[in-house]
C-alpha positions as CSV (number, residue, x, y, z in Angstrom):
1,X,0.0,0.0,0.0
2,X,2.9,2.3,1.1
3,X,4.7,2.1,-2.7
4,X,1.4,2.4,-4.3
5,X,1.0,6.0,-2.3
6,X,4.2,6.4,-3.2
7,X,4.2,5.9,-6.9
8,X,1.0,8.0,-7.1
9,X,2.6,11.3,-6.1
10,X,5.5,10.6,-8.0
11,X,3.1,10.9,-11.3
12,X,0.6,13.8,-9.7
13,X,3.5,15.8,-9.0
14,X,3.9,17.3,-12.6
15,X,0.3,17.7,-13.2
16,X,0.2,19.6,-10.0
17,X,3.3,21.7,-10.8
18,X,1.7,23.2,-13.8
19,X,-1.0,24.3,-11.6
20,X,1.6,26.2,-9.0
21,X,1.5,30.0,-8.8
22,X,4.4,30.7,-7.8
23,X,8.0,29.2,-7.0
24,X,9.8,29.6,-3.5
25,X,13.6,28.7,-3.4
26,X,15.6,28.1,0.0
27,X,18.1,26.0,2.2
28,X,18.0,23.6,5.2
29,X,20.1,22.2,7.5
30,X,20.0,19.9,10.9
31,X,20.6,16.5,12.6
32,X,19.9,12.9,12.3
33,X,19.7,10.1,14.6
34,X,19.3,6.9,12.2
35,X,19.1,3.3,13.0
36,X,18.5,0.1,11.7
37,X,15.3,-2.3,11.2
38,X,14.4,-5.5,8.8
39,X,15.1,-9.1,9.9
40,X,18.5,-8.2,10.0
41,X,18.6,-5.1,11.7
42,X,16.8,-3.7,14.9
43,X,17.7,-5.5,17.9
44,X,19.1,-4.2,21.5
45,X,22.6,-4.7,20.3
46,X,21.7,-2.2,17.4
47,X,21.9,1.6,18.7
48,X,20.7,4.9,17.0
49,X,23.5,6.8,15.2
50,X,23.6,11.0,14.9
51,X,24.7,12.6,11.9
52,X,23.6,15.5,9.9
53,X,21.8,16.9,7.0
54,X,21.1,19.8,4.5
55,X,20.7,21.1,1.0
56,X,18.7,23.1,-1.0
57,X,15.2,23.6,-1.1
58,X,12.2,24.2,-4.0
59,X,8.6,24.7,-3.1
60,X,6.2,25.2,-5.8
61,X,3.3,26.8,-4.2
62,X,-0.8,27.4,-4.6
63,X,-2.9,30.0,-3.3
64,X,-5.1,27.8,-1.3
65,X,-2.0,26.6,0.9
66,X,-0.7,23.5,-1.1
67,X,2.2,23.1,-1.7
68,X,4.6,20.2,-3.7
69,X,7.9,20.9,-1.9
70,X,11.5,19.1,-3.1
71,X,14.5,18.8,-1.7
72,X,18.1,18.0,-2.8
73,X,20.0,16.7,0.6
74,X,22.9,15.9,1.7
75,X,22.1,13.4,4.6
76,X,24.1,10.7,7.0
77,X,22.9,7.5,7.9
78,X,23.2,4.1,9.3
79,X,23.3,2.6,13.0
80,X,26.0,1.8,15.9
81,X,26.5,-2.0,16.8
82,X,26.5,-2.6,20.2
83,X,28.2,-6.2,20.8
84,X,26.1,-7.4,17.8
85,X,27.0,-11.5,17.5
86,X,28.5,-11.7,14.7
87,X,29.0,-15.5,14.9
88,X,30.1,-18.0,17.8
89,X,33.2,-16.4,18.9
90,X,33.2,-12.7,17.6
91,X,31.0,-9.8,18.1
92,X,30.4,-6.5,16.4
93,X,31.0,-2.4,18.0
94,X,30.9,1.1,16.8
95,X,29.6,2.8,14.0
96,X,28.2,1.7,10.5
97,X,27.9,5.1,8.7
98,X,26.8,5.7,5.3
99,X,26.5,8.8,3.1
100,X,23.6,9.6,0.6
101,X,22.4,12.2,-1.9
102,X,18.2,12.3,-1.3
103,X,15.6,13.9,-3.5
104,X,12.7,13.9,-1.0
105,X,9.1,15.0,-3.0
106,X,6.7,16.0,-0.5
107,X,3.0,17.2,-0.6
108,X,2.5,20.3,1.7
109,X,-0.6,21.4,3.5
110,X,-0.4,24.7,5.5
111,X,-2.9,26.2,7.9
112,X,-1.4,29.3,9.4
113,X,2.5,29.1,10.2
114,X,1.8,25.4,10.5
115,X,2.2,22.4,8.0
116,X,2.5,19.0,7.6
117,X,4.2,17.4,4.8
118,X,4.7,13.7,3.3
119,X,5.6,11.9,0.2
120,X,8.5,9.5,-1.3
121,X,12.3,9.7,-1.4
122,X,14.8,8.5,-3.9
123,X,18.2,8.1,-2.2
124,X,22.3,7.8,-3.9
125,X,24.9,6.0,-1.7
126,X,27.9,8.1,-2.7
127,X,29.8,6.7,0.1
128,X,30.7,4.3,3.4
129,X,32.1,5.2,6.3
130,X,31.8,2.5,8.7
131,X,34.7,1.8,11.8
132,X,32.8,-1.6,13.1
133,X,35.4,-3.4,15.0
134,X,35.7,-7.3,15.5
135,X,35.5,-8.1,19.2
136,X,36.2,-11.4,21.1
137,X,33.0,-12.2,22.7
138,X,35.0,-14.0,25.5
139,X,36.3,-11.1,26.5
140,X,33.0,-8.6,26.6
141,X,32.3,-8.4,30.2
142,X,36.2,-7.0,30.1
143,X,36.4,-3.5,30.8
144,X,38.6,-3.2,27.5
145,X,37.3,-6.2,25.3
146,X,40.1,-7.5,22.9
147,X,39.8,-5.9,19.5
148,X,40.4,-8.8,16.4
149,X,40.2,-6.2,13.7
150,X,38.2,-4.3,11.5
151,X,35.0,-5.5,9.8
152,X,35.7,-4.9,6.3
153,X,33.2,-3.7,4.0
154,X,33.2,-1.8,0.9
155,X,31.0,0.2,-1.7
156,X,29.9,-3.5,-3.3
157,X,29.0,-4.8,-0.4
158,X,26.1,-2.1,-0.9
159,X,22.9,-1.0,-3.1
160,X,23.3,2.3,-4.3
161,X,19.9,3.2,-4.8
162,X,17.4,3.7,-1.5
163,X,14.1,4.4,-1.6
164,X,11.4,5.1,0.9
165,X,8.6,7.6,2.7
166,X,9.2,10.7,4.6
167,X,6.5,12.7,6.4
168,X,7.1,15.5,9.0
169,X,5.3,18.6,10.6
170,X,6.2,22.3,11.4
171,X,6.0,26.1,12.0
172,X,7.0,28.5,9.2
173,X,7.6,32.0,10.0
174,X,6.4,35.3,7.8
175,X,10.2,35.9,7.1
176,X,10.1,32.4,5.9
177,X,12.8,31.0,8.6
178,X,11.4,27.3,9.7
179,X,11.8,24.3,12.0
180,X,10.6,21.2,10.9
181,X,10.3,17.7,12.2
182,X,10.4,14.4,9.9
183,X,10.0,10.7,10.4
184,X,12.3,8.7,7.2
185,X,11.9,5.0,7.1
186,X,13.5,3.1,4.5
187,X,11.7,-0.1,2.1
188,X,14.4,-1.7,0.6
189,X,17.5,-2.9,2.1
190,X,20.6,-1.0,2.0
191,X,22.6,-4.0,2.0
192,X,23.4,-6.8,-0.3
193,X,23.4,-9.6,1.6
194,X,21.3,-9.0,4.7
195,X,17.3,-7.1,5.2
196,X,18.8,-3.9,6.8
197,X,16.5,-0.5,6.8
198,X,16.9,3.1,7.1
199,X,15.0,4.4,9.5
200,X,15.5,7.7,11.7
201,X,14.2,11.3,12.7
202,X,15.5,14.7,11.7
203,X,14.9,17.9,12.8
204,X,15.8,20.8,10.5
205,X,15.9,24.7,10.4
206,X,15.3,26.3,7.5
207,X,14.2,29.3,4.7
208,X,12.0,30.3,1.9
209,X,12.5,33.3,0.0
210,X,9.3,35.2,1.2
211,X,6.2,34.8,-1.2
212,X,5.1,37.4,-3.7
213,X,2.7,39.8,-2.1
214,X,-0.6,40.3,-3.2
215,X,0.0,43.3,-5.6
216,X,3.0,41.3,-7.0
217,X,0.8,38.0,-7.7
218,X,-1.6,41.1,-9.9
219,X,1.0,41.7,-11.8
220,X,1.6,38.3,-13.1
């Protein structure tokens, strides 16, 4: 049900951009705190990881308060293992970090300062930056476990392409500075071999070039 939402305001969007009255540009920035889910991923040896975010910012927007907003970001994601078992003798620690180009295109319904917003993502890996470190398992009630190595991984071990939902809520000011919060769940794995999710929370500042003013929209 969730893709078939999805894939629906992919193809409204250009019929409702024809319909816009007028195009607001801007920026956004803020932080992250990502984790993992799938059959392979949330568990209580899996912690949240905090990153950032931003980019740039187009709205396209309607006089009765709609709005079909897209953003190009810049965002971190990923998760921390926390003694994960990685098999009968080793286990997994510290962070699993991965860095993505996002087009988020989002419906946006204003009443007031407020709005709420939702619609689908399309997500680029353009990088890895994971330091997970092998641990003996023998040795994790240590106060210093023993270290076996790194857990290698690479760009292959790695789709490139993410896809999933992002809806959020917020307050927009008349000089068109905002703060905005967002729920981002991924639904397709990142990874190769294993059912492992993006899924986190951002909270964001950002602007909008103010909107035309009435007399200004007349003169159109």
């Amino acid at each position: 049900m969730k893709k078939t939402l999805l894939l629906l305001l992919f193809i409204l969007s250009p019929v409702l951009l024809v319909q816009a009255q007028y195009t607001r540009f801007g920026a956004k920035v803020g932080g992250n705190l990502y984790k993992v889910q799938g059959d392979d991923g949330s568990s209580n040896t899996t912690n949240t990881l905090a990153g950032f975010h931003g980019g740039v910012v187009v709205s396209y927007e309607f006089v009765s308060r709609l709005a079909v907003q897209g953003e190009l970001l810049y965002e971190q994601k990923g998760f921390v293992y926390d003694e994960h078992p990685l098999n009968a003798t080793e286990a997994l620690a510290d962070d699993h970090r991965l860095h993505y180009i996002t087009l988020p295109v989002m419906l946006k319904l204003q009443k007031g300062g407020f709005f709420v917003k939702g619609g689908p993502y399309i997500g680029y890996l353009i990088a890895e930056a994971t330091q997970v470190k092998r641990l003996d398992r023998s040795t994790l009630d240590d106060p210093a476990p023993t270290e076996l190595g790194n857990y290698r991984l690479s760009m292959d071990d790695f789709e490139r392409w993410d896809y999933g939902y992002t809806v959020g809520l917020g307050i927009e000011l008349d000089n068109g500075f905002s703060l905005s919060f967002h729920n981002t769940g991924g639904l397709t794995s990142f990874s190769k071999a294993l059912d492992q999710k993006n899924f986190g929370f951002k909270l964001s500042i950002g602007y909008l070039l103010r909107p035309p003013t009435p007399d200004e929209m007349m003169l159109r």
